[in-house]
N, C-alpha and C positions, 0 to 999 in steps of 0.2 A: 504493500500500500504506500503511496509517496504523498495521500494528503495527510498533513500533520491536522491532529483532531484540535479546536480552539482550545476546549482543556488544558491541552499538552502544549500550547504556545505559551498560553497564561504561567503553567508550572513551571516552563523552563527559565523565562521571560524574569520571574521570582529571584533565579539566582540571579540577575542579571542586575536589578533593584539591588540584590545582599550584596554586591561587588561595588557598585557605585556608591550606595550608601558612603560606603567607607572611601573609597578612589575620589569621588567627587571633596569630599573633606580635605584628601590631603593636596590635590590640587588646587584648590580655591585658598585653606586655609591652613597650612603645612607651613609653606613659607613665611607668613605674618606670624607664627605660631613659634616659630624657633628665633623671629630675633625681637619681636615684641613684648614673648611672653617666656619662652623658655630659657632665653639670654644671651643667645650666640650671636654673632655680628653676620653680616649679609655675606661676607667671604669665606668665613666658615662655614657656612652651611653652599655657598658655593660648590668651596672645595670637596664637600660631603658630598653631594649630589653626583660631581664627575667619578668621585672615586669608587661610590658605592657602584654606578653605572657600569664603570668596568669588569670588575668581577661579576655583577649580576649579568654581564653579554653572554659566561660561559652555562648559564643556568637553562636559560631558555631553549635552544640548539638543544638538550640534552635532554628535558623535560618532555617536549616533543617528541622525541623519540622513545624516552621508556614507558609515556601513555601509549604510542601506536602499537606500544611490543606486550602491553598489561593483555591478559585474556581471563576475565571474571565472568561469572553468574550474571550479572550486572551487566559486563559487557568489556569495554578497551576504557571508556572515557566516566561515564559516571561514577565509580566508585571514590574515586581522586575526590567530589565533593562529599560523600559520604565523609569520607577519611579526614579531610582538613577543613570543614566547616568549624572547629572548636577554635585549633590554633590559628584558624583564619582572624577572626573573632578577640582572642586575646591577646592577639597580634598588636592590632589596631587600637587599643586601650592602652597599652606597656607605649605605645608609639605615640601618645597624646599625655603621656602622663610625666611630670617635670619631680626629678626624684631632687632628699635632701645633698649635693652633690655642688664638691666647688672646680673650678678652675677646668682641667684636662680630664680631671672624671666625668663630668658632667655631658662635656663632649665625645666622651667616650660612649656613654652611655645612650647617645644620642644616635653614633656610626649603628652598635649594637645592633638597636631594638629598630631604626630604618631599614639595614642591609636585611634582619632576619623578616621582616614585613616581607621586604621584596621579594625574597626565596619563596617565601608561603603562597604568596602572592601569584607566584609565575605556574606553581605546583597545583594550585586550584584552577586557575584559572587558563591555562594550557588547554588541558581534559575539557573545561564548561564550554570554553569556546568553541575547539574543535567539533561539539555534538553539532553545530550547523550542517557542517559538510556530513554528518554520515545521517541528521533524521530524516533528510527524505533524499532520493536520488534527482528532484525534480527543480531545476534550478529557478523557475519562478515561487515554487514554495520556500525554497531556500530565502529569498528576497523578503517573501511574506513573512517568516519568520527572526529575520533580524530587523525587519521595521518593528514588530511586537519589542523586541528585544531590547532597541533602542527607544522604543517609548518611555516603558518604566525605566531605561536608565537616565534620561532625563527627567522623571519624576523623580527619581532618587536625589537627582542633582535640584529638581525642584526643593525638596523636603529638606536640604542640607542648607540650602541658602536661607530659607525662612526660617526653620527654624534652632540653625548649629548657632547664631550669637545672639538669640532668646535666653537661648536653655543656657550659655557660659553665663549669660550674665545672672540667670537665675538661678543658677545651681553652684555657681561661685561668687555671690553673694558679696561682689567685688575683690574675690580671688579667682583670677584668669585661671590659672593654673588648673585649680581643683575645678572650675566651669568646665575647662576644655577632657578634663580628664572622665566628670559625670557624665556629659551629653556623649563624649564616643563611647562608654558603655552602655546607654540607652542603642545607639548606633549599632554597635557592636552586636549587641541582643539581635537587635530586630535583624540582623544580618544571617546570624549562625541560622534564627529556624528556618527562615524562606531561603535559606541553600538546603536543607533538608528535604524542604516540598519540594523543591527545585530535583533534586535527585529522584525523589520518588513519582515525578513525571514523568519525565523521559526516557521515552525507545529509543536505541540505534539502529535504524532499519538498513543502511547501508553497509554490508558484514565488507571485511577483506578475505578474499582469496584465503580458503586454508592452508593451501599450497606457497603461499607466499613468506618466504622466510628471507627476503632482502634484509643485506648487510650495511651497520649503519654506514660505512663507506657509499655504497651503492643509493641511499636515500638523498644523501648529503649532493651526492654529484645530479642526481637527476633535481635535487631543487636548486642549484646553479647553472644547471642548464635549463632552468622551468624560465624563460623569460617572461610572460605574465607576472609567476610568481616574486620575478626580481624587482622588475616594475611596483606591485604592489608594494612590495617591501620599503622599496624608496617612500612610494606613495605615502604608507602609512606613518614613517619615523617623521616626514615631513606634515603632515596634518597634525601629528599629537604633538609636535616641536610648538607650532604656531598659536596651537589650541592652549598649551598646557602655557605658554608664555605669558597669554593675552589672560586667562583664570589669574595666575601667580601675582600678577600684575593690578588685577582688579583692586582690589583691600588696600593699597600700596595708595592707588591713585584716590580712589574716594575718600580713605583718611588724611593724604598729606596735599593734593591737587587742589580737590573739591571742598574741603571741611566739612566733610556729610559722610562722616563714616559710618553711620547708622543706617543709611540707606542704599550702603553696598549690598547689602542680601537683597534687597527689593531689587533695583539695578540686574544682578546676576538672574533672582527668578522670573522678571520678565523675559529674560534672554531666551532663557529656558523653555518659558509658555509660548515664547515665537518658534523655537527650536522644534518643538512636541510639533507644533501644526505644519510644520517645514518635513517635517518624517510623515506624517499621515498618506499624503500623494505622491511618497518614492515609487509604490509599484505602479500604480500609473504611468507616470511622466517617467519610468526608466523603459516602461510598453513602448511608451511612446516616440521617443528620440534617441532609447539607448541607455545604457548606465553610463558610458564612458561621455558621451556626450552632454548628459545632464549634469554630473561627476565637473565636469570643465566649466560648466553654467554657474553652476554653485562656487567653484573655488573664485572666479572672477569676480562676481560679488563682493564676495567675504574680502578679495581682497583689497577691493575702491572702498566699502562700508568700513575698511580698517582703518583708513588714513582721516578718516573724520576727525578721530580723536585725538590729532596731534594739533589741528588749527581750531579745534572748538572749545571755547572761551569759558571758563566755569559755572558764568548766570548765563549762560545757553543748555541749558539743561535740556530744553527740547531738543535741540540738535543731536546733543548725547544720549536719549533715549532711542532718536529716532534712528540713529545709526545702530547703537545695538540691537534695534527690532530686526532690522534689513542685515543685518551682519546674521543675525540668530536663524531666522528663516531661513534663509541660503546655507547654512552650516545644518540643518535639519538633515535633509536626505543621503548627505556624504558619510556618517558611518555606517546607514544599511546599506548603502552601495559597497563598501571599502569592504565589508565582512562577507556578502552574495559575494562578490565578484574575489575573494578567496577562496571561497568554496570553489567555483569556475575555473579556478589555475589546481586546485586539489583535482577535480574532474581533469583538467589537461595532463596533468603528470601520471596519471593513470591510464588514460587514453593513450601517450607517448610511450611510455616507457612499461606497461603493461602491471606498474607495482601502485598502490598506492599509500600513501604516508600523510594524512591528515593531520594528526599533532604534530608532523612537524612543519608542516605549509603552516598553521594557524601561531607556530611558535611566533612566526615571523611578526604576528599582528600585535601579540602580547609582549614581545621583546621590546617593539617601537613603542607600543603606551608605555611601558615603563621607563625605557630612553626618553619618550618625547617629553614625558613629566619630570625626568630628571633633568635631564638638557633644558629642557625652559624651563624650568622653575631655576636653574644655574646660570641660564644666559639673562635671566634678571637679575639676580643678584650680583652677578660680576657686573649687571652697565649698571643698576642704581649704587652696590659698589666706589666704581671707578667714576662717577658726578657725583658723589660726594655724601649720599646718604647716612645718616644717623638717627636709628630707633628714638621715637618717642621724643624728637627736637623739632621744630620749626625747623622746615628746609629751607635749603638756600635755591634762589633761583635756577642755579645749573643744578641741584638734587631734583628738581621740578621737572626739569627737562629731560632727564635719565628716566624717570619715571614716566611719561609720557610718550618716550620713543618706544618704550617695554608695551607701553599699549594700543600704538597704533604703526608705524614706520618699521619697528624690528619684525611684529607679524606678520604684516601686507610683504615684505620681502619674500619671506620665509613660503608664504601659502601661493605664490609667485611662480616658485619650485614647483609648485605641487600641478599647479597646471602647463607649465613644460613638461614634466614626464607623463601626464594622460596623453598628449599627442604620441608617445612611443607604445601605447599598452596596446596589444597587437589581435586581443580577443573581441569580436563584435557580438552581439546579441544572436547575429545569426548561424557564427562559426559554435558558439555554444551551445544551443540546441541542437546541431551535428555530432558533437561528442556526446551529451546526453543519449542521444539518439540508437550512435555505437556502441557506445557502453551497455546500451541494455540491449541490444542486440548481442552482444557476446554475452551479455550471462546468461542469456535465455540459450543461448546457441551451448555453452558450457552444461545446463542442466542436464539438456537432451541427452550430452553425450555420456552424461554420469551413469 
């Protein structure tokens, strides 16, 4: 069967809310979090960012490969959220919470409890993602079900913006610290059980090959030679670079730009509510022109709608709404495109090369989120950094200006990129329904001969 039941969209959809819950936190407020409240300076956590990056590059590539090689009851990919729903969960608490600790422990403890997030991090969410490509063979379902997917993850991101600096200030009762530490355990909760339902949804109706016992060598080479798959991979670190930049950046500008830092969550959840109806009409409008084409429609937006924010004045408030409305909507439909259209290079390298490796196509998507979050949230800290910034001071005019480029000029470049490389992506809507096509022609042709 290749239609996924609504049920089963909703259930999986769940974990997808339990990941951003927490993902959207440390994007938006991770950054303001470590040197407004937890007491690190913008270069330290900088330097944290690229360094954690690095070792976390070899996690991913690997993860990907020992879900494709898992064979449970369960299946290759679910059981991973059964398994790490808890430590996913307490992860994300230890990583919001500001221990008694001075000088170089404090920082230490800071590398710690980020770099073991991220491990957790890649370890769940490898497996969650990869279920795209194997619950249904049928790549317009595939679409349907990452639009679902990425709705609730912007309701997650809705939920975090309204209400993560309610709940600090009401549960830290004018202690930041223990504020940020309460609400990501409320977070955290609501996280662990809907990855639970999230598990006990989902079917893998796309089995591999019994026969198939490729060598991670042999995986490795056919996804450098999956050009799609390379494409994407670009695609993707550059989208979350831009993305995670322009969030990191937010808190930064409405508390030190604007003097209305109260009104960053409203700010961001509007973004959001633009976002959500920007995702509603992906299967549509990707019917209708294409993904890769609509894909390039979108990034062009997002990247004229970016540069508003460097010439608009701070009592032009409507201008700065109205830019983030048109930035938000156009950024709707490009992560269910970016996620289908990985499933589509998973289908090509199986088509190509007759093996197929889903955790490790999808490694490629969860590598870049967690690159692109770290890389932008460090490529703001080194430019507000290097103009001059200082926690919790009146900035000086050039801190002003660092901050500003963080939110509109450094990401219009970045997302710049992103539509230079869909001109090379070389799969069209129609060569994709041909491999679909073949593929199930061989398995049907394979039964026969069983």
């Amino acid at each position: 069967m290749s239609k996924v039941p609504f049920k089963e969209k909703i259930g999986f959809s769940l974990g997808e809310y339990s990941s951003s819950i927490v993902w959207q936190t440390l994007m938006y407020f991770l950054p303001i979090f470590y040197t407004d409240t937890f007491g690190l300076t913008a270069g330290a956590v900088a330097t944290m960012f690229f360094v954690v990056r690095i070792f976390d590059a070899f996690t991913d590539p690997v993860m990907g490969m020992i879900s494709d090689r898992t064979n449970t009851r369960w299946g290759k990919y679910r059981p991973f959220i059964l398994w790490l729903a808890l430590p996913f969960g307490a992860g994300a608490v230890l990583m919001f919470t500001t221990p008694e600790l001075a000088g170089s422990a404090k920082l230490v403890y800071a590398y710690i409890t980020y770099s073991v997030m991220m491990v957790i991090y890649t370890a769940i969410m490898i497996p969650y993602n990869s279920l795209i490509g194997v619950i249904s063979p049928n790549p317009d379902e595939r679409t349907a079900v990452s639009s679902y997917k990425f709705v609730f993850a912007y309701a997650a991101g809705f939920s975090v913006q309204l209400l993560l600096m309610p709940l600090v200030a009401k549960l830290g009762a004018g202690n930041d610290a223990k504020g940020y530490q309460m609400a990501m355990l409320i977070f955290a909760s609501i996280s662990v059980v809907f990855l639970l339902i999230s598990f006990a949804s989902v079917r893998e109706r796309v089995k591999t090959k019994k026969e198939q016992q490729s060598k991670i060598r042999e995986d490795l080479s056919d996804l450098i030679k999956n050009r799609p798959w390379v494409i994407l991979f670009a695609l993707s670190l550059v989208t979350l670079i831009y993305v995670a930049i322009r969030s990191a950046d937010i808190a930064y500008y409405f508390k030190y730009v604007l003097d209305k830092e109260q009104e960053s969550g409203k700010f961001m959840a509007i973004g959001t509510a633009f976002v959500l109806l920007g995702v509603m009409p992906t299967k549509w409008l990707s019917a209708k022109i294409g993904k890769r084409n609509l894909y390039i429609i979108c990034m062009a937006v997002i990247t004229v709608s970016s540069l508003v924010f460097y010439v608009a004045r701070p009592n032009q408030m409507w201008l700065i709404y109205t830019a983030q409305i048109i930035f938000s909507f156009a950024s709707g439909p490009t992560m269910p495109l970016l996620w289908s259209m990985l499933a589509d290079s998973a289908d090509y390298s199986e088509w190509k090369n007759n093996r197929r490796a889903t955790g490790l196509v999808y490694s490629a998507a969860t590598f870049a989120q967690k690159a692109g979050f770290s890389l932008g949230g460090a490529i703001v800290m080194v430019i507000i950094s290097m103009y001059g910034f200082v926690a919790n001071q009146v900035q000086t005019e050039l801190a002003i200006t660092g901050i500003k480029l963080s939110l509109s000029v450094v990401p219009a470049a970045v997302s710049f990129l992103g539509i230079i490389l869909l001109f090379f992506y070389p799969l069209n809507d129609k060569k994709v329904k041909e491999i679909e096509q073949e593929l199930i022609e061989r398995k049907n042709l394979e039964k026969i001969k069983q």
